[in-house]
N, C-alpha and C positions, 0 to 999 in steps of 0.2 A: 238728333241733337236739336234740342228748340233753339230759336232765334236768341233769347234770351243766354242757353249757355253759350252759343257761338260767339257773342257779344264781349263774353266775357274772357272765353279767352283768348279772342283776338286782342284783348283790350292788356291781357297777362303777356301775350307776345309782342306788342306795343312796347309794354311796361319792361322788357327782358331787350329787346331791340335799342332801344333807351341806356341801359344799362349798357349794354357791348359800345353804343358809342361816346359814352363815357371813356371808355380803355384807353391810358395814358402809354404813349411809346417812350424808351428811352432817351433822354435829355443828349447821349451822349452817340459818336458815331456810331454805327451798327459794327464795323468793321473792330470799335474796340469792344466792343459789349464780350467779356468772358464767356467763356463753354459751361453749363447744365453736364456737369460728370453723370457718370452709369444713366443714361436718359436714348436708349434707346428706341426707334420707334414712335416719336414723341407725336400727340398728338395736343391741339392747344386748341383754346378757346378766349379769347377777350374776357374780363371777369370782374365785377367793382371797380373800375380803375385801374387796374392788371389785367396781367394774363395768368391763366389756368392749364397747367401742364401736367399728361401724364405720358407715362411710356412704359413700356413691358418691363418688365421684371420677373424675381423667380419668386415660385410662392415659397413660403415658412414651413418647418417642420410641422408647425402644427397643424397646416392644413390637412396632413395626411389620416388628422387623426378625428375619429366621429364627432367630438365633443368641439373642434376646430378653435382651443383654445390657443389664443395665441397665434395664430393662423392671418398671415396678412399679405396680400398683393396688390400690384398696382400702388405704388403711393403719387398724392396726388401735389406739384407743387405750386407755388404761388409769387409772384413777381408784380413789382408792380414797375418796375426802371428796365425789367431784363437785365439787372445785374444781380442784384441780392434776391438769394430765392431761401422761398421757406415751404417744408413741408407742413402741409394742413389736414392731412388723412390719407385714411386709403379707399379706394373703392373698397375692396376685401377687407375687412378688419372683424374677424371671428368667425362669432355665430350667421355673416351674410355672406359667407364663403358656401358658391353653388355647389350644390350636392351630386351634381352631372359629372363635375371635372376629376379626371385623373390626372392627381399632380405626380404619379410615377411613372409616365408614360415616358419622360426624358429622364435623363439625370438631371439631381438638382432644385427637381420642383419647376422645370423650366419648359412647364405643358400649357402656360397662356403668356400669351401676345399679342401684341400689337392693337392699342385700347385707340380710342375716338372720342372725344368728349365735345358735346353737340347740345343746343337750346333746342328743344322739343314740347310747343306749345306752354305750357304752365310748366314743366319741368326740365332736370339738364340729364342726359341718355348716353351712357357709356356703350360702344360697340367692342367687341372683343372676338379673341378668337383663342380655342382651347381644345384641349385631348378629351372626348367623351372616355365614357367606361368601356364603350365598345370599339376604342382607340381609332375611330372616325374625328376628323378635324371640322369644330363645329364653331359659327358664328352664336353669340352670347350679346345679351345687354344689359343694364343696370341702369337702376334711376331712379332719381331721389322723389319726394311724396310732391313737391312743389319745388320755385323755386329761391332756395338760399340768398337773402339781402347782405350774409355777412359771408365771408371764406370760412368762418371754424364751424362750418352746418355742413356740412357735406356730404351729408348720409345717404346713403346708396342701397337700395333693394337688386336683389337679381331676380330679372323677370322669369325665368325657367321658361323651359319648352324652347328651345335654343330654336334660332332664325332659320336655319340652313347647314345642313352636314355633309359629310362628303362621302362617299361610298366606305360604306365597313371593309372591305376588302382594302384600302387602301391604295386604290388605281389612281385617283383624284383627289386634289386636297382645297379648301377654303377658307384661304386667310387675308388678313391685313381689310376688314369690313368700314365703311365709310359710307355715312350718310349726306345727301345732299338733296336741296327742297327748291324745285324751279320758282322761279316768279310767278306762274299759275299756284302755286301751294301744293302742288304735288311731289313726292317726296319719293327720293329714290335710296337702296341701298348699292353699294360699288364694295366690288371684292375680286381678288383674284381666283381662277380657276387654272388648276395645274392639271392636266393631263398627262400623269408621268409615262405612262405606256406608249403614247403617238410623241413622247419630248414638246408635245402641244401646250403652251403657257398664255392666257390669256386673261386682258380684264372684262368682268363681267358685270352687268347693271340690273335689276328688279325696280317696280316697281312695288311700295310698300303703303298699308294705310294708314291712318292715324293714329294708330296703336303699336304702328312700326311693323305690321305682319303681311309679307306676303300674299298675293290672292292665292287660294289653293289652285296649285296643277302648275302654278308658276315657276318656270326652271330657270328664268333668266334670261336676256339678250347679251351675245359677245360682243364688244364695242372696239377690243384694241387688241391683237395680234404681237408677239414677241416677232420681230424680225431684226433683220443688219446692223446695227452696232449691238443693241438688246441682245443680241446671242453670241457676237463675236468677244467670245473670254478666253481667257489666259490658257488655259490649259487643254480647251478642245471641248467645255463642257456645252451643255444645253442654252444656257443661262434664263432669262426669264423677265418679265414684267410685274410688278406688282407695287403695293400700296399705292392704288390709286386716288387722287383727291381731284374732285370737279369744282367749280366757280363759275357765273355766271359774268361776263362783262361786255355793255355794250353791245348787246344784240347775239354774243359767240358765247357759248359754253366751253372751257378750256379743263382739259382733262390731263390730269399734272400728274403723272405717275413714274416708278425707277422701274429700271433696266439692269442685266446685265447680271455680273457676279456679284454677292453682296460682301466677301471676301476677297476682293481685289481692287486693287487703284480704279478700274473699269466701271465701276457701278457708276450709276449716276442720274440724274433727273433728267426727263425728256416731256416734251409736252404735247397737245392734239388739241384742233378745235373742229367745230360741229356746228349747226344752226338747232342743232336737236340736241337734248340729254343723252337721248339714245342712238346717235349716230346719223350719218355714215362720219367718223372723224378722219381729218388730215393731219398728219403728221407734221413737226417742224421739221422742215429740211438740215435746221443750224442744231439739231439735237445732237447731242445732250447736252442741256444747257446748265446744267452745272454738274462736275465731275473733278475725282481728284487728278486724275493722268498729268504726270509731270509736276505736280505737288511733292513739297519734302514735309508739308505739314498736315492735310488730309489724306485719308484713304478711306474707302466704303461710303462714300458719299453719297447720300440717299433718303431712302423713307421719308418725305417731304409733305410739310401740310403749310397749307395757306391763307392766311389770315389776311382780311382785309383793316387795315388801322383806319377808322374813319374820322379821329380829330382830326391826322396828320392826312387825311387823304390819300395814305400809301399803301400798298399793297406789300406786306412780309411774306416770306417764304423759311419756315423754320425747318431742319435737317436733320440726321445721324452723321457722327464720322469717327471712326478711328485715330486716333495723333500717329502723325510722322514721324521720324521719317521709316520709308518701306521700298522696296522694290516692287515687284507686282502685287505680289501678297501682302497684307497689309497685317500688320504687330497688333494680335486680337488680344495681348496679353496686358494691352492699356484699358481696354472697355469701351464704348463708345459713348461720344458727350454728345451735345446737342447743340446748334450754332442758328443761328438767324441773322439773315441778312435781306435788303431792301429787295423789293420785285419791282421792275421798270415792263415801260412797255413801246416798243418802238410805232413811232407815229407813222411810219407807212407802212410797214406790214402788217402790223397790228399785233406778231409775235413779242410774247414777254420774254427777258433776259435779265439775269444777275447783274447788280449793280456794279460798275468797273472798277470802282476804290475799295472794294467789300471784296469781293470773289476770289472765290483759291484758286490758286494759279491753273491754269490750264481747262480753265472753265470756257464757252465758247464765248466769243464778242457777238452785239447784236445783229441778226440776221438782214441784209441789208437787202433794198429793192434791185431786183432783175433786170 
């Protein structure tokens, strides 16, 4: 790359840097800001003066079909208060529906999940995760030619040649993909690896290049381990770690990722810090710092991405949840909407915590010095 293109698009990630800190927060408390219905999985981005949301979804009949008319996933939506949201596209809409995926792997069309939507140089890079044809679960991206000054430009290519797969045989699976770029400019992918065989659940990190790819022979470093609440669920299962999301603050890399069952009060956010991206991380002792347990109004409380708002200077933490009320199992018969609320951060530990006028009940209080 000559000096000359480098110039320029550092000068395009400038110009997009600019823009995210532009993004107006809600006028109004966080704690009223209404729920993002069927918003699954959400993952957001700062966007023109809003925010930019997408979350899993099930693909369209028509995907199924060669011609992929009519065929649409992933819709993409748009806010600029976090109250009033408007759909503006889809990643998927037709003919740029990947020729990889089998959308009859589940019922439903319900064979991708869990998208990322990320500023990537000159353009914005959706990460995904979905059923190849050889019913291996594989990491996906998509990304527009440049990047969109207005929200009704949202056009999305799929790069093919998918990131990372998981054994055909189906011993091992990888999903919930997340990009994250240190302060040096190097740029990592984070995703979970399941080891169904050893009940071994872990998050996993790469390092990737500018094109988002991988060095060949590259399998990844393990950073975060399921263990003691992450596995204590309801019914005697495994449970698990996954959608993990990194952030850089103040010297610490904070690795934000859920635990637990995703189908009970039990799920929940827990968090790790590190001096490194790639480890060795510590756990917070006050995890899980946000969960529904002892809620009559959340359950499944999870899947969490973390935005920094930089007019307001404050740090969000957006979520999944089920509505209440539930017993342990949590009433999957409502859908799950999407919630956001303020991220704090305690001045002596340095652990972040759910703001205490905002948070569903039974979430933890800030971890306090020893």
């Amino acid at each position: 790359m000559t000096q000359t293109t480098q110039r320029a698009v550092r000068a395009a990630a400038l110009s997009l840097a600019m823009l995210v800190a532009m993004a107006v927060s809600a006028s109004a408390r966080l704690a009223d800001v209404p729920p993002l219905a069927n918003t699954p999985d959400p993952g957001v981005m700062p966007f023109n003066n809003g925010f930019v949301v997408v979350g899993t979804s099930t693909a369209t009949r028509g995907c199924q079909r060669p011609r992929r008319r009519g065929c649409r996933a992933f819709p993409i939506m748009y806010s600029m208060d976090l109250r009033s949201w408007s759909r503006i596209g889809y990643v998927f809409d037709g003919e740029n529906f990947p020729g990889w995926i089998d959308v009859r792997r589940e019922p439903g069309g319900r064979s991708l999940w869990a998208p990322e939507i990320e500023p990537v140089g000159n353009t914005l890079v959706v990460h995904y995760s979905a059923f190849s044809e050889t019913g291996a679960r594989c990491i996906g991206r998509a990304a527009t030619t440049f990047v969109p000054d207005v929200t009704t430009n949202l056009r999305f290519t799929d790069l093919g040649n998918y990131l990372r797969c998981s054994d055909p045989t189906g011993s091992w699976s990888l999903i919930d993909p997340s990009l994250f770029e240190a302060p040096d400019g190097q740029a990592y992918l984070l995703y979970k690896n399941d080891y169904r065989e050893a009940a071994e659940k872990e998050i996993a990190i790469i390092k990737v290049d500018n094109q988002g790819k991988p060095a060949a022979g590259d399998k990844g470093n393990s950073i975060l381990k399921a263990e003691g609440w992450e596995l204590d669920t309801v019914d005697g299962g495994t449970g698990s770690v996954e959608a993990p999301t990194m952030i850089y603050r103040k010297g610490m890399y904070y690795l934000f990722y859920t635990g637990n069952d995703y189908r009970t009060d039990r799920y929940g956010v827990g968090v790790a810090r590190s001096e490194s991206p790639t480890g060795r991380f510590e756990k917070n002792p006050g995890n899980p710092i946000l969960t529904g347990v002892g809620s009559r109004r959340f359950c499944g409380v999870g899947h969490q991405d973390v935005v920094h708002d930089m007019p307001r200077r404050r740090w969000l933490i957006f979520y999944h949840s089920y509505r209440g009320p539930q017993e342990e199992f949590c009433n999957d018969d409502v859908g799950r909407f999407m919630k956001v609320q303020r991220l704090r951060w305690n001045k002596t530990t340095g652990w972040p915590y759910v703001n205490r006028s905002s948070k569903p009940k039974g979430s933890n209080t800030p971890v306090e010095p020893r």
